[in-house]
N, C-alpha and C positions, 0 to 999 in steps of 0.2 A: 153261738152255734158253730160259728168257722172254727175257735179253736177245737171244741170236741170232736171237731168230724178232723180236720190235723190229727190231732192226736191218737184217735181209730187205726188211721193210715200209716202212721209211723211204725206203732205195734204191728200190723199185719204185714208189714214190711219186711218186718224179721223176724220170721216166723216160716222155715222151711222141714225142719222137724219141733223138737222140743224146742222150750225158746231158751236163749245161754244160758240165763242168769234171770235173778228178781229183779222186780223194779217195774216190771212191762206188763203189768197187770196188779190190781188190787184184790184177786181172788186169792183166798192164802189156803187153798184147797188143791190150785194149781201147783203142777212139780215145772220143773227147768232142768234142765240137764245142770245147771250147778246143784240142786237141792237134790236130785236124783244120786248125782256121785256124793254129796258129805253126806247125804243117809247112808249109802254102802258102804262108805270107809269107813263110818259109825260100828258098823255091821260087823264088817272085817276085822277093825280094831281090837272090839268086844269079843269075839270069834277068838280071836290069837292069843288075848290076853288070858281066855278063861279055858281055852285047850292046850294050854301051855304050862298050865298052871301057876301063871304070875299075880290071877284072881280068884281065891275062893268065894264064890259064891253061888244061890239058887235064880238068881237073879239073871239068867244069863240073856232072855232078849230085853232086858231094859238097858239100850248100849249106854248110853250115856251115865249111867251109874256105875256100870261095869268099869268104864275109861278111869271115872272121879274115883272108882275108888284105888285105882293102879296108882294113880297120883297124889294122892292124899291131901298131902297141903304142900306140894310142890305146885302150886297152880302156874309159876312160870312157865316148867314143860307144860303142864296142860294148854296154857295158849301156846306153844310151841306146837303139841300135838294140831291142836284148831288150826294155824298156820300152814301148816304145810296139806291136811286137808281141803283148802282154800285154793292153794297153789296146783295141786289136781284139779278141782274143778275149774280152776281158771285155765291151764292146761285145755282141758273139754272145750270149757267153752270160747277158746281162741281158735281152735280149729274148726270151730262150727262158722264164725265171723272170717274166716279163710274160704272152705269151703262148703260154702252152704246153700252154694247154686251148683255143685257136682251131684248128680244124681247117685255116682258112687259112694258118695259121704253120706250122704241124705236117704240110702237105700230107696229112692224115687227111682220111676219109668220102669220098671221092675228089672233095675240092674242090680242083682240081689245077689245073683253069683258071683259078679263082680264084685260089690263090697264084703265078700264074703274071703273071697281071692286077698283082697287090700288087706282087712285085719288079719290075715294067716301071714301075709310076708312081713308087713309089721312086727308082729308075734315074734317071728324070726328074727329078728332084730333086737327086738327086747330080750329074749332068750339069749343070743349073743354075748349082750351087754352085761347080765348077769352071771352069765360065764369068766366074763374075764377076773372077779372077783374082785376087782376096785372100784371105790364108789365116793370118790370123789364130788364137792358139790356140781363140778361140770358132768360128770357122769351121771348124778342123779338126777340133774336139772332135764338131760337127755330123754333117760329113761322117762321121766315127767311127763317128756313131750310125748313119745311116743308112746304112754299109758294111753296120755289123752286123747289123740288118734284115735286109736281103737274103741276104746269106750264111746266116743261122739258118733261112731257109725253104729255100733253096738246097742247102743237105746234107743237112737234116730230108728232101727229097724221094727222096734215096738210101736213108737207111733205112726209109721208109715206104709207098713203090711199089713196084709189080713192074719197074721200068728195069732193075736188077741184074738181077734172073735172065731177062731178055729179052735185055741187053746188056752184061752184064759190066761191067769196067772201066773202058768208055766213057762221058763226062758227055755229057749230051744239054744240045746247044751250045743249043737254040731255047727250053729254057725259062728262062723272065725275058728274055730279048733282045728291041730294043728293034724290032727288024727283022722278028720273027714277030707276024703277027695271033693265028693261032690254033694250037693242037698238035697233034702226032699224035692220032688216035683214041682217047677215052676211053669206057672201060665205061657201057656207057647205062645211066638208072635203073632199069629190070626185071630186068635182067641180072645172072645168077649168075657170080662171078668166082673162086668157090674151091670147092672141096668138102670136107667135114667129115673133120677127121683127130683121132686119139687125140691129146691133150696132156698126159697123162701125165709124170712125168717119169723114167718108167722108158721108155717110149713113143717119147719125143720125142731120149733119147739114141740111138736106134736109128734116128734121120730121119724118124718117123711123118709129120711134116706138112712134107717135103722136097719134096714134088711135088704140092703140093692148091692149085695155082692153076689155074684151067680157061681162062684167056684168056692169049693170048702171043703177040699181034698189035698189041695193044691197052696202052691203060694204066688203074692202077685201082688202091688202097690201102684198108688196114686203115681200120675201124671201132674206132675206142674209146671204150668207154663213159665219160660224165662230161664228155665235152667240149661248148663253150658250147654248140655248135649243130650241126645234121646229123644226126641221131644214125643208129646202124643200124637198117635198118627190118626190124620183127618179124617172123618165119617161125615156122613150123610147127616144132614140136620135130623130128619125125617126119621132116622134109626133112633130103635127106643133101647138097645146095647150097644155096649165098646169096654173101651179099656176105661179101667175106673180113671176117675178124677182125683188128685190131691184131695181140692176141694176148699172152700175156703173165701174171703173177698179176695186175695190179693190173687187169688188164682184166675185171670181172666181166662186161660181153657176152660173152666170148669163149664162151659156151655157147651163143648165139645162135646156129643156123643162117647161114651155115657156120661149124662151131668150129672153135677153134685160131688160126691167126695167120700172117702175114708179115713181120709186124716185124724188122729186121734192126742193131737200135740197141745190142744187146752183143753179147759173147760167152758169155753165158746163155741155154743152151737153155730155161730157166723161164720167162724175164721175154722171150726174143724165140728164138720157132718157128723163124725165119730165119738163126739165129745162125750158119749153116755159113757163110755170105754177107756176115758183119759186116764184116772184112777188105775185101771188093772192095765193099762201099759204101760206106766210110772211104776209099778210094783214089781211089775215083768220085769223091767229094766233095770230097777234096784237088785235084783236078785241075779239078773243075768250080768250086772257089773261086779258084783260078791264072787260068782262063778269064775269071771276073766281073774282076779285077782287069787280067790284061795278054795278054788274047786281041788276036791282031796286029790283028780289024778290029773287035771289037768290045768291047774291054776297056775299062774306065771310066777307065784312064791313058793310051789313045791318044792324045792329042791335049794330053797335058799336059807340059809341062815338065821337063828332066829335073831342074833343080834343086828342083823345085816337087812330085816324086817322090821325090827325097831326104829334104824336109824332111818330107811324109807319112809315110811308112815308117817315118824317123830313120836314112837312110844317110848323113847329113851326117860329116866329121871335125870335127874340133874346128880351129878357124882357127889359121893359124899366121901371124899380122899382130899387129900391135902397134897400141895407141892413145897415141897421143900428144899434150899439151898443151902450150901456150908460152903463159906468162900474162906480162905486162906487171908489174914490183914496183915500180915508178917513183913515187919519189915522189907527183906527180902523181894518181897512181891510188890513194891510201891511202883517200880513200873507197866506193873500190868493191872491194875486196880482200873482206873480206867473204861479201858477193855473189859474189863470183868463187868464192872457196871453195866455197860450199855451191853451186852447179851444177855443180863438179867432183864432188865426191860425189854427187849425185844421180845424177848421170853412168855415173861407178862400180860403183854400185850397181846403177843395170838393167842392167849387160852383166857384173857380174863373178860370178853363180850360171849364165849362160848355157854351157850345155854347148860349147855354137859360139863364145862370146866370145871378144875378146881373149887372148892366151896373154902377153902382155907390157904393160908401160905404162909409158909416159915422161912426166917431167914435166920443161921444163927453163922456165929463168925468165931475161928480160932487162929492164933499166933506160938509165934516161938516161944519157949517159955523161960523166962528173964535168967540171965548168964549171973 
């Protein structure tokens, strides 16, 4: 019994929006901001490969056949492709494990403008980057990072608002965009945004706190206790409104007026009040990470290259070109033979672990011809 109830606690420990990564639960229903991003890139891949026409087919939301078939029996890129998809979500989810007690990351305490602010200047930055036109692996490694930035406040704002049960399925195109000043309407600071529901977990299987948000015109997010800054601001025991709760066990506010939660980051009705809704905030968020990346006017690939989208992603093949040398053995030349060898190998060697290298290589060799 000690270890299972450990174990409870560890998971709810980290768990302030979506949780990183799998592993932290055995529901295979539940998304993670890892599974959430390689669904999208999934998405986006297939999207690029078959509007670009590199894929004929009718096939086009079945991604993963879409991808197999750009690659045929090149399956090394194909795990090249997987690879570097992996390295975005990991990307995601290293910034969640940074910060994932800033309410700005977290779009918690309803600082929503504010991480609204952070992905725009971000943005700016990524835009920069792709401007300069070089994309070196330290460049791309960069850009990586600061995808993933963006993204982890990005879906965090699915599970952690009321957008989902005001709009469903739908990603709301203007937050982080670089084209909106300001956003819809947020819950001003005196204002009660939820009402006090049983959280129970006999309670809450029943939908106790299903319907305890009192604004739905408006936007507005959980309160969780322990994070840097924000915090929720104290109420009367006695008050049966306030500002929503996260929600959750590891949430000790959640007794704070108003109790209970919105949370919508599993499929634990213990650890997220909202969990009927986890589903359609994972798909919100799939969709609105598809949008950051290749929204026809305002995606952060518009204007970029498609080979230079290839190489991002990892939808390159593997070359099928040959390199070829012709070295001089001429007498003549017996002092620089040497020399000549060893810049062949060196040669060699940066292009021949290159997934895109060479697939072939010729060496042929000619001389003075006999006196």
């Amino acid at each position: 019994m000690y270890i299972l109830c450990l174990a409870v606690v560890t998971m709810s420990a980290l768990t302030d929006a979506f949780n990183p990564n799998a592993g932290l639960s055995d529901d295979r229903n539940m998304y993670t901001h890892q599974r959430i991003t390689l669904e999208a890139l999934d998405r986006v891949a297939a999207h690029f490969l078959s509007s670009s026409g590199l894929v004929s087919t009718s096939r086009i939301t079945e991604y993963d056949f879409v991808i197999k078939e750009h690659f045929g029996a090149d399956t090394n890129s194909y795990e090249n492709y997987k690879m570097k998809a992996r390295q975005f979500a990991d990307a995601v989810s290293s910034v969640y494990q940074t910060y994932r007690l800033d309410p700005d990351y977290t779009v918690n305490s309803e600082r929503i403008e504010e991480a609204h602010i952070l992905v725009k200047d971000t943005r700016m930055e990524i835009t920069s980057l792709l401007l300069t036109g070089m994309f070196s692996d330290t460049i791309v490694e960069l850009l990586r990072k600061k995808v993933g930035k963006c993204l982890m406040i990005i879906q965090s704002f699915y599970s952690n608002t009321n957008w989902v049960e005001m709009n469903g399925l739908v990603p709301y195109s203007d937050f982080g965009s670089l084209a909106i000043q300001h956003l819809m309407q947020i819950a001003s600071p005196g204002e009660a945004t939820c009402t006090s529901c049983d959280d129970s977990s006999s309670a809450l299987k029943l939908g106790s706190c299903d319907d305890n948000l009192l604004v739905t015109d408006r936007l507005t997010s959980g309160y969780l206790f322990g994070q840097n800054h924000s915090p929720k601001p104290s109420a009367d025991p006695a008050y049966v409104t306030g500002k929503c709760s996260h929600g959750g066990l590891r949430d000790s506010g959640k007794n704070t007026p108003a109790t209970g939660g919105i949370n919508k980051e599993t499929t634990d009705r213990n650890l997220s009040p909202h969990s009927h809704l986890h589903l359609h905030a994972s798909e919100a968020a799939i969709r609105a990470t598809v949008e950051f990346l290749i929204h026809p006017t305002s995606g952060i690939f518009i204007d970029v290259a498609q080979d230079i989208i290839s190489k991002i992603i990892g939808l390159q093949l593997k070359s099928t070109t040959s390199l070829g040398f012709v070295v001089d053995v001429s007498g003549s030349m017996s002092n620089d033979i040497a020399e000549v060898k060893t810049t062949l190998k060196r040669r060699v060697i940066q292009v021949i672990n290159d997934a895109h290298g060479p697939d072939k290589y010729v060496l042929a060799t000619f001389n003075d011809p006999s006196m």
